[in-house]
N, C-alpha and C positions, 0 to 999 in steps of 0.2 A: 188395726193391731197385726203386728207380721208375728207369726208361731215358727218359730223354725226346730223342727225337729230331726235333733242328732244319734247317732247308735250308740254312743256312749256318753260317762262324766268326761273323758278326755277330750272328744271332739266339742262338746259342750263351752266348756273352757276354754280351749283356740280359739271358740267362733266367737263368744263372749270379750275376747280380747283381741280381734281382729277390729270391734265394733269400740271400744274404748281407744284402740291406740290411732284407729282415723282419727277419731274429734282429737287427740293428743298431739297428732303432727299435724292435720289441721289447722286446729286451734290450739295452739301452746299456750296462753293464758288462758285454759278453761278450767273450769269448776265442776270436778265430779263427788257426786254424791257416792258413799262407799258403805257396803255392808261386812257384816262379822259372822260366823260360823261356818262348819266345813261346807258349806254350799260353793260358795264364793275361793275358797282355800286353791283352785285348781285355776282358776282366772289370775290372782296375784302371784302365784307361783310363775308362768306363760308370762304376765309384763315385766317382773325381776327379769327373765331368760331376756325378753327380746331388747330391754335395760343394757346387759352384759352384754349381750352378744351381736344386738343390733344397732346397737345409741339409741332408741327410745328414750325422749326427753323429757326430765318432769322437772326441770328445774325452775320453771314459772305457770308451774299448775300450783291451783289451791285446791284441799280438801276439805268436806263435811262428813262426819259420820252421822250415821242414823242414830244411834242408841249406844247406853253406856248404864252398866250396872250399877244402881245407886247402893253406895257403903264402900265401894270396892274402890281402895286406890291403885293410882295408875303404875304403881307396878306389882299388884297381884300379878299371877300369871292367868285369870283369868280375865282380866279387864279386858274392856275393848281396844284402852290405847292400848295395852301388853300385846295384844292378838294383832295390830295392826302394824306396830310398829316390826314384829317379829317376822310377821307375812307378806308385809309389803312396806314401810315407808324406809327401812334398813337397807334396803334391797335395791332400790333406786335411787337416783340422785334430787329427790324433792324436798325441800326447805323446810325443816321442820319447823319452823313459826307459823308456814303456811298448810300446817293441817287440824284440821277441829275434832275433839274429840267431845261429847260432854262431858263436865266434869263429876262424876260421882261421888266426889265429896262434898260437894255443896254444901254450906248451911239449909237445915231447913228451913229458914226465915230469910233464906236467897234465891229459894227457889225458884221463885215464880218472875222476876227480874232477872235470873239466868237464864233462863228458858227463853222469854223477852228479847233478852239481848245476843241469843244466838240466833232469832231468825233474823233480827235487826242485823249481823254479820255476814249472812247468807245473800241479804240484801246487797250490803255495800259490794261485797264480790262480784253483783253482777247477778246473782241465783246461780242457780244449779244448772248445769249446762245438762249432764245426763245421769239419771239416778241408780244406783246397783241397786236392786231386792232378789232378796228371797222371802220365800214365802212359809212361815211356818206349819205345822202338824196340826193345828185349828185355822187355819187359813188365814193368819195373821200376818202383816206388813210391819215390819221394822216389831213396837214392841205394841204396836194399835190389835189388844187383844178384841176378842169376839165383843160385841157393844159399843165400841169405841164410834163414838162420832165421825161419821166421813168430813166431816170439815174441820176436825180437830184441829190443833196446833202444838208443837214442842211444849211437855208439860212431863210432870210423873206419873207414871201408872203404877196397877198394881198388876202381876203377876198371876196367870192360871195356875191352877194345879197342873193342866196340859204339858205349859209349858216349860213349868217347874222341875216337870218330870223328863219331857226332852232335853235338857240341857242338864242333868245331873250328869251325862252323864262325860261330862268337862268337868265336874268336882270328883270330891270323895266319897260324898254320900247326898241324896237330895237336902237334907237339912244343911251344906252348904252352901247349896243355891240362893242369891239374893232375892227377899221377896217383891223388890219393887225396882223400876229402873227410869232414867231420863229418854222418853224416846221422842221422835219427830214427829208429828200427829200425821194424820191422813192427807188433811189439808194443805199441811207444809208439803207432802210429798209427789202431791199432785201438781204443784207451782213448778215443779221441773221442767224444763223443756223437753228433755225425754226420758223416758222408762225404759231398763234395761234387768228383765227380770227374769232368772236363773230358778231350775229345778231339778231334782234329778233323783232316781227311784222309784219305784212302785208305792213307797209307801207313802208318797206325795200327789201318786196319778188321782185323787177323789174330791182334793181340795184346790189341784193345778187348774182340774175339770169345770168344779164350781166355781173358781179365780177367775176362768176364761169364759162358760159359753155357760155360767148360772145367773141369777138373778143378782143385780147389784144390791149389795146386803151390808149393815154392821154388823150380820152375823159372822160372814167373811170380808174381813174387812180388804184383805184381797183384790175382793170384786171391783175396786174400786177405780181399778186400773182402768176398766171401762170406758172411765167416763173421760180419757188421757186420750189427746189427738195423735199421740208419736209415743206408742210402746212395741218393744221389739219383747217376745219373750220369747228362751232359745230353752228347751225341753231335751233329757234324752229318751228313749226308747218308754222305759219303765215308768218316768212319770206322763209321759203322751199316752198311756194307752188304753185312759177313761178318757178320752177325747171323743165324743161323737161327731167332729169333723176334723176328724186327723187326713185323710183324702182330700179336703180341697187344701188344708196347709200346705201339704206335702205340695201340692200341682200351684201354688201360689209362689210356694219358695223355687219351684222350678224356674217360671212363670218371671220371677225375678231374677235370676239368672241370666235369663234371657236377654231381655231387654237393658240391665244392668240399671235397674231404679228400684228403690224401696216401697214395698207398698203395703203403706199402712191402711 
């Protein structure tokens, strides 16, 4: 696992997008997996710019999203396609046919064949070339609250009060928060090729800490990252600093520098 830790959200997000737009010109048919909330908001801001102003190419990338709030259609302004298409697929030149979002309106007597047929989609793509996370205020991945099975798969969950509570505060009031949502399970998101996992604040450093150097847990389901041969997780200052080996990161990220090789 490489930790790279940066002095702020800014740098955070350049280096987060320095690492997406390799595989991007790279690999121009690749498959990134994408996440929703202001974590990530400072990463898709940095690929629109380098879009505009550099030709970064996404015109034969495909996308998957993690999770999508179930009841909520897709142009609430809180949706995930809302949030996604707003923050990044508007902003670049990529195909909208070729981005997934799930769909929150599902029947509920579709569900379980929706979910089905979105990893079956993931599949024919090819998988997931590299995955964006963050990581929630209970140490949660995508919507795999605390309990969720590490080998889950794309299904519906239900909703903490945790979590219900950190995202009110994108509604009017918490009683508009959706109680339940489509997300990708642990499982699904461990099939990645790689992990690319964003955090930033203090008030992230207790569960970043547990995510990285605690015990692999459904309690955070986080942790799971572990158990992933190729996770890059880029930190700033304020969520590094429950790290009790923030010192050899730091001397590992130099250490790569140096030599000019990733070391996971």
């Amino acid at each position: 696992m490489r930790v790279l830790i940066t002095k702020n959200y800014e740098e955070m997000s350049k280096k987060a997008a320095d690492v997406v737009a390799e595989l991007v010109n790279r690999m121009p048919k690749c498959v990134l997996g994408l996440a929703t909330g202001s974590t990530p908001e400072g990463l898709y801001r940095e690929l629109v710019r380098r879009h505009r102003e550099e030709g970064l190419d996404f015109s034969m990338t495909t996308t998957f999203n993690l999770d999508e709030y179930y009841g909520l259609d897709v142009n609430h302004p809180q949706s995930y396609r809302y949030f996604m298409d707003t923050n990044l697929f508007n902003g670049i030149n990529i195909e909208k046919k070729n981005t997934f979002v799930p769909d929150g309106k599902v029947p509920v007597k579709d569900i379980d064949m929706f979910c089905k047929e979105y990893e079956q989609k993931i599949k024919k793509a090819g998988g997931i070339d590299i995955q964006v996370l963050g990581i929630g205020g209970d140490g949660h991945i995508a919507f795999n609250e605390p309990g969720s099975s590490l080998t889950s798969r794309t299904r519906l969950v239900a909703l903490t009060e945790q979590t219900i509570k950190d995202n009110s505060r994108f509604f009017k009031s918490d009683k508009e928060v959706p109680r339940y949502a489509l997300s990708m399970g642990v499982g699904t998101i461990l099939e990645a090729k790689e992990l690319l996992v964003l955090a930033t604040g203090e008030k992230k450093a207790e569960v970043v800490a547990k995510a990285i150097e605690g015990p692999i847990t459904s309690s955070i389901t986080a942790s799971a990252i572990q158990m992933h041969p190729k996770v890059t997780v880029i930190i700033d200052e304020g969520a590094a600093s429950r790290l009790s080996m923030a010192v050899f990161y730091r001397f590992a990220a130099e250490a790569e520098a140096k030599i000019g090789l990733k070391l996971f």
